[in-house]
PLY file of the C-alpha trace (Angstrom):
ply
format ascii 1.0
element vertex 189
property float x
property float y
property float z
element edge 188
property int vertex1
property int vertex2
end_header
-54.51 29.84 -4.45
-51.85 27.59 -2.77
-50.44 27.00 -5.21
-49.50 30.75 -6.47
-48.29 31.16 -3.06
-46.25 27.60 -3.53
-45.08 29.39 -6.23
-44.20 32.27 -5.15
-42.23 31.27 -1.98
-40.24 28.85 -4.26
-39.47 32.20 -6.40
-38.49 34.50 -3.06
-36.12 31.47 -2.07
-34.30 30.95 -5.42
-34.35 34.62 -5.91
-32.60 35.35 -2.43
-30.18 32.17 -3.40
-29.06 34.17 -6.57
-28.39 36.86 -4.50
-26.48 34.92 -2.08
-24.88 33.46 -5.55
-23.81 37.06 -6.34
-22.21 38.47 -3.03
-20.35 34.55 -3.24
-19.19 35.79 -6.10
-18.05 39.24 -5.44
-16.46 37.67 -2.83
-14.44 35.10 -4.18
-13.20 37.01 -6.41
-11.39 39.15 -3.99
-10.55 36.82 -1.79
-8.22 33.39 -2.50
-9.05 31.31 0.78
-12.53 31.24 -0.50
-11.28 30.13 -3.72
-9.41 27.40 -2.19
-12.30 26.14 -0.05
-14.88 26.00 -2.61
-12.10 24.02 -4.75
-11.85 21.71 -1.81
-15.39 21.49 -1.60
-15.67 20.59 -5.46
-13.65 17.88 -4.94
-15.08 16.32 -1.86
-19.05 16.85 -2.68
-19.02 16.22 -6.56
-22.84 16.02 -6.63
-23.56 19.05 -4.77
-21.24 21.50 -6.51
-22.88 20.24 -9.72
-25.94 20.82 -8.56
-25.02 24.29 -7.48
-23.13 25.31 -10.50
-26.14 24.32 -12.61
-28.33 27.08 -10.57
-25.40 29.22 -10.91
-26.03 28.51 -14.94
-29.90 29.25 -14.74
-29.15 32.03 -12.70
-26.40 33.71 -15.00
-28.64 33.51 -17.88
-31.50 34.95 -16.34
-29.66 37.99 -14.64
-26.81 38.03 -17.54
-28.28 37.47 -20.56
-26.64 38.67 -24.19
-29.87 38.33 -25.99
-31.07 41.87 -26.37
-34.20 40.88 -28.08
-35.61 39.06 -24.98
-37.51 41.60 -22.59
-37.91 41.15 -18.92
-41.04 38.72 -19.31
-39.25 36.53 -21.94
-36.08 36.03 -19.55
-38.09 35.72 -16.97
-40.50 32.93 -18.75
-36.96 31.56 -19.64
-35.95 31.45 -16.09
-38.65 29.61 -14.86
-38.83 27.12 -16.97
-35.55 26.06 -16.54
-35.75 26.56 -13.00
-38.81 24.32 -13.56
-36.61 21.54 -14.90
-34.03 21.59 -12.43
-35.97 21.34 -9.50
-37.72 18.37 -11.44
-34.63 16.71 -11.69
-33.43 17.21 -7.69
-36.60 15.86 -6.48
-36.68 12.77 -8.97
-32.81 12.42 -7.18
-33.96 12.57 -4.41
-36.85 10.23 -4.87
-34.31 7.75 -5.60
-31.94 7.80 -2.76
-35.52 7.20 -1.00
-36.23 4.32 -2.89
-32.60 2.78 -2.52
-33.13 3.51 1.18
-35.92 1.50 1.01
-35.58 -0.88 -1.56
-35.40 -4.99 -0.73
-32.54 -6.82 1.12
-30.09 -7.49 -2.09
-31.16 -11.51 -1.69
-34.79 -10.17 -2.58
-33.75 -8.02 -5.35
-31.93 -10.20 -7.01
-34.80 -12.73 -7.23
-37.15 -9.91 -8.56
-34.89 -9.66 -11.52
-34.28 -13.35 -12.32
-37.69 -13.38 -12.64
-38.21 -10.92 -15.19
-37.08 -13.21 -18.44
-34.44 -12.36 -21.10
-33.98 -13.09 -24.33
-32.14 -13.14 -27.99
-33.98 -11.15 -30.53
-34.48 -12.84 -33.77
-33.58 -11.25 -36.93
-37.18 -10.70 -37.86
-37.84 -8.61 -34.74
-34.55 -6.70 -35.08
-35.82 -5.91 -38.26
-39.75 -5.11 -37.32
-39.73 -3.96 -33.92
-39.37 -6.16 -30.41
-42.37 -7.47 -28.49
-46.06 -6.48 -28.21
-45.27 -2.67 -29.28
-42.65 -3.19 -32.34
-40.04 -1.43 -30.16
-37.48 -0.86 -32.94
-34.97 0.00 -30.18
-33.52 0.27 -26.82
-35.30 3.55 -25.36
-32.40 3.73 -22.78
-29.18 3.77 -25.26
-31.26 4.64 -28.23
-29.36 1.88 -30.30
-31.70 0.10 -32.96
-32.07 -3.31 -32.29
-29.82 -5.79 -34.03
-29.97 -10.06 -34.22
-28.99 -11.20 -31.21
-29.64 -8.42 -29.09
-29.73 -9.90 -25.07
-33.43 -8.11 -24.26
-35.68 -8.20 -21.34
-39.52 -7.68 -21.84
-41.33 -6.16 -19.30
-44.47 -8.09 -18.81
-46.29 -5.16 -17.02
-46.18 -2.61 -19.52
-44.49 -4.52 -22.85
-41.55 -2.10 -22.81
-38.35 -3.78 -24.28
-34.72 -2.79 -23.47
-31.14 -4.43 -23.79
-30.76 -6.48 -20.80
-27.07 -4.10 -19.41
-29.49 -1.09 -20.11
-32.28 -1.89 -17.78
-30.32 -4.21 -15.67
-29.17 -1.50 -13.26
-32.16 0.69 -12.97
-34.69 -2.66 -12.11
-32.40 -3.71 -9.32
-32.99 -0.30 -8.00
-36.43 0.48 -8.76
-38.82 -2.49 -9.29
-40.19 -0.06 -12.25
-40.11 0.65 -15.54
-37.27 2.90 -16.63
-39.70 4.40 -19.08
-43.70 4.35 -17.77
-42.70 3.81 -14.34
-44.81 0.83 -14.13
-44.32 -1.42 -11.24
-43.24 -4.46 -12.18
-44.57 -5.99 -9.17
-46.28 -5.54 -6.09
-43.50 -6.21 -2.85
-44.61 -8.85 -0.52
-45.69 -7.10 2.82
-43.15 -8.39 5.71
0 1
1 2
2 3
3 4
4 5
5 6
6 7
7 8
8 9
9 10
10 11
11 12
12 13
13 14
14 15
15 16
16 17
17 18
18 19
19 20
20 21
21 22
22 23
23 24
24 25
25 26
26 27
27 28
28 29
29 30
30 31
31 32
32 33
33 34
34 35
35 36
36 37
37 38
38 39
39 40
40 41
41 42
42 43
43 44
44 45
45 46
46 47
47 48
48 49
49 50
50 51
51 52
52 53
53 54
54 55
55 56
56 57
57 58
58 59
59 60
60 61
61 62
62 63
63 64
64 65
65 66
66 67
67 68
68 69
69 70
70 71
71 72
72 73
73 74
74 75
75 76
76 77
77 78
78 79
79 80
80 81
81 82
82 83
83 84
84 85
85 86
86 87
87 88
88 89
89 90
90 91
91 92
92 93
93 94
94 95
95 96
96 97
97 98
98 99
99 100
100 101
101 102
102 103
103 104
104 105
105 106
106 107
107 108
108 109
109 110
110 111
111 112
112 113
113 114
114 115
115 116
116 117
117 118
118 119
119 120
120 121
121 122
122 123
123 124
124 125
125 126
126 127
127 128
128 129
129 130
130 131
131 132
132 133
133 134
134 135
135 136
136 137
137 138
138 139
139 140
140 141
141 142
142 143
143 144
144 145
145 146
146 147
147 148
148 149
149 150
150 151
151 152
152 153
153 154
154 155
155 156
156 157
157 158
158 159
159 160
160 161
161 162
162 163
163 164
164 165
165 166
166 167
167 168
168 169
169 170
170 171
171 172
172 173
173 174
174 175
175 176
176 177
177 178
178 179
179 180
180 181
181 182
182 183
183 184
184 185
185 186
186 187
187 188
């Protein structure tokens, strides 16, 4: 039951942002200081004007869609799973600007990673697949692997990626980019 009326706020709220979307849009296109501001605004927020022109994308294919074989239901099934996807994706943002927030002094973090060992691949596992799983390549570039490959294995879960792949998102996250395993439990201070 909560959660069909979880769902259905979340509906109500994107459903009066659309509108909002709409009379935006009526409006800026009558009216050129709007137009100017929202340029300005694209320029100095990046992040959140993509974020807002990708509802603006879920919303103009709900509300204006060319496919005159879809019924209401369809778009509508459409519409939510999209919407579905979206809102996935700004909470998992936001669940990393948490974890940066509260991530390890950079002394810490950099220790975490020299721990986690690299390697060359051999030919043999270039050929056959890289540690425990036969990983036959990087899951974050998708490249196969080839001899010589610089790889870190991830003793937690097995996963293997290119060392510059993972490099990045472990100094962040203390996880695997893939399971999400912890790679280690954080000292309490």
């Amino acid at each position: 039951m909560l959660e069909t009326v979880a769902a259905a706020c979340i509906l109500l709220a994107v459903l009066w942002a659309g509108c909002c979307v709409e009379v935006v849009r009526k409006l800026a296109k009558q009216l050129a200081p709007l137009r100017a501001l929202y340029a300005t605004f694209c320029r100095r927020c990046p992040y959140t004007a993509e974020t807002l022109e990708r509802f603006v994308e879920i919303w103009d294919m709900f509300v204006r869609c060319s496919d005159a074989s879809l019924g209401f239901e369809d778009r509508f099934a459409i519409f939510c799973d999209q919407l579905g996807d979206f809102l996935e994706g700004l909470v998992q943002r936001a669940v990393d600007v948490l974890e940066l927030f509260f991530q390890l002094d950079a002394a810490e973090q950099a220790a975490a990673l020299c721990r986690i060992p690299r390697r060359r691949l051999s030919a043999a596992e270039a050929r056959s697949g890289a540690g425990p799983l036969a990983v036959t390549s990087c899951a974050i570039c998708l490249c196969d692997w080839r001899k010589g490959d610089d790889v870190r294995e991830l003793k937690a879960c097995s996963h293997v990626f290119h060392t510059k792949c993972c490099d990045n998102w472990l100094w962040r996250h203390q996880k695997c980019p893939m399971c999400r395993t912890p790679l280690a439990t954080v000292p309490a201070s």
